[in-house]
VMD Tcl script that draws the C-alpha trace (Angstrom):
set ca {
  {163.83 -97.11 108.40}
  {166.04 -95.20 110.62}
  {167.09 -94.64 114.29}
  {167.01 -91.05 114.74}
  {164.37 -90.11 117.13}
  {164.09 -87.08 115.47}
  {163.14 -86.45 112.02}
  {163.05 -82.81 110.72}
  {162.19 -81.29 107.23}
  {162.38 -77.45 105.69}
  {160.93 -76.62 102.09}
  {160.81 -73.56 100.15}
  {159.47 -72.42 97.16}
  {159.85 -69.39 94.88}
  {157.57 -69.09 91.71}
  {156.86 -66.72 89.19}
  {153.80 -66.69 87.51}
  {152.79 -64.89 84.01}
  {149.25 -64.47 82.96}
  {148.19 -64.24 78.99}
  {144.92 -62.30 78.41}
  {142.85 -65.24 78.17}
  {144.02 -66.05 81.86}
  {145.80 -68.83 81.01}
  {149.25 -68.94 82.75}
  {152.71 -70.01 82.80}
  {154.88 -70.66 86.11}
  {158.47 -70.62 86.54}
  {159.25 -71.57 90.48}
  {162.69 -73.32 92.47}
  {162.03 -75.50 94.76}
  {164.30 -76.31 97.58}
  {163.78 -79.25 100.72}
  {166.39 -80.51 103.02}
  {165.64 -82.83 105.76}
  {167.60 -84.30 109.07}
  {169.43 -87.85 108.52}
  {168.07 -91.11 109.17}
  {170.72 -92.75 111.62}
  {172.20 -91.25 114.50}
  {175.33 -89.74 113.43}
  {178.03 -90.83 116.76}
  {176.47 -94.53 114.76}
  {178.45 -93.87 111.45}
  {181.52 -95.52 112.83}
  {179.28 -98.98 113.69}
  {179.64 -100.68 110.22}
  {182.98 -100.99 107.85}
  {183.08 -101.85 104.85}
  {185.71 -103.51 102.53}
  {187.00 -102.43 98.98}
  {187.10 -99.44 97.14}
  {183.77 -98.55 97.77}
  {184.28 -94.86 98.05}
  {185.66 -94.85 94.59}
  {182.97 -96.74 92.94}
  {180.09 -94.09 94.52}
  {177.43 -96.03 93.66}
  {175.39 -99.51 95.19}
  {173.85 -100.50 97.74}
  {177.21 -99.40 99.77}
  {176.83 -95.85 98.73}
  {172.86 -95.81 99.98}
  {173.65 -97.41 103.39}
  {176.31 -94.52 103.91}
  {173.73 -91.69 103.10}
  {171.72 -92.98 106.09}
  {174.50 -90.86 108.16}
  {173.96 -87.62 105.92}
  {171.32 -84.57 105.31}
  {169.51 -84.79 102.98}
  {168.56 -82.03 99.97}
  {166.98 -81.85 96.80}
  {166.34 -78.54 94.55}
  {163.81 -79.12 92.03}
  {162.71 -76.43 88.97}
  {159.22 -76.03 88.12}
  {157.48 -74.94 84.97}
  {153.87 -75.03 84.98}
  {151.06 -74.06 82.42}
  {147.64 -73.31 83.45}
  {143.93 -73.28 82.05}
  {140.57 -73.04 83.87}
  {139.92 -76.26 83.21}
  {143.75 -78.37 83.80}
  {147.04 -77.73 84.31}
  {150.66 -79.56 82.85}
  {153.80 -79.41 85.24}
  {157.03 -80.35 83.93}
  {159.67 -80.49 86.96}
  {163.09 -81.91 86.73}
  {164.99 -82.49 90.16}
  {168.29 -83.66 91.20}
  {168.88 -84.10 95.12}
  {172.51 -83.02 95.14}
  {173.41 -84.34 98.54}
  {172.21 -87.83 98.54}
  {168.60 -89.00 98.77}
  {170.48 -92.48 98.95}
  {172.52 -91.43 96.09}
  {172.87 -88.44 93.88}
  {170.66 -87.87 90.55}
  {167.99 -86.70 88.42}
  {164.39 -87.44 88.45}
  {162.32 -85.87 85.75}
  {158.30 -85.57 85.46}
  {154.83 -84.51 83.86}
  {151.64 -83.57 86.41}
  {148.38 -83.37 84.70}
  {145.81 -81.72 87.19}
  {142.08 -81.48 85.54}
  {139.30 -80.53 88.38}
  {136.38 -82.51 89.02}
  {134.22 -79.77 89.40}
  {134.17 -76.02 89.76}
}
mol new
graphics top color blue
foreach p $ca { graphics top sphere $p radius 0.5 }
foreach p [lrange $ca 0 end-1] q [lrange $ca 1 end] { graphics top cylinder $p $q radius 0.2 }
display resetview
């Protein structure tokens, strides 16, 4: 996917977490990753393309150029909680690229097998 011999990666988390007096629970957290780029950067210059495809920011074009970049995402995190499952809600938007800027949204239902 990339020619970067070296691929590096940093998360971090903060939640806060409210418990009701049946110990049910709801979770607030921010969650934060940013990661090394793909290609070798002295390789950004390789490859030129035509157009006004820094105007359009968006394509295939803009993708291949975020090979050359970091890459972050924050995410928030709201999370409700019962002995027996547990419903996430999480809405993220990976500001600097991710191939190209925007937001993801999404459900997680956990329910345990056993206890």
């Amino acid at each position: 996917m990339g020619n970067n011999p070296f691929l590096g990666s940093l998360e971090s988390e903060i939640e806060f977490t409210k418990f009701t007096r049946k110990k049910n629970y709801h979770s607030f957290g921010i969650h934060y990753q940013i990661q090394t780029r793909y290609n070798k950067l002295e390789e950004a210059s390789y490859y030129h393309l035509k157009g006004k495809w820094q105007e359009i920011k968006a394509g295939w074009q803009h993708g291949f150029t975020t090979l050359y970049e970091g890459l972050s995402a924050w995410t928030l995190l709201y999370t409700y909680g019962r002995p027996n499952y547990k419903i996430t809600l999480y809405l993220k938007e990976d500001l600097l690229v991710n191939n190209a800027p925007d937001a993801q949204t999404g459900i997680s239902i956990q329910i345990p097998i056993s206890k």
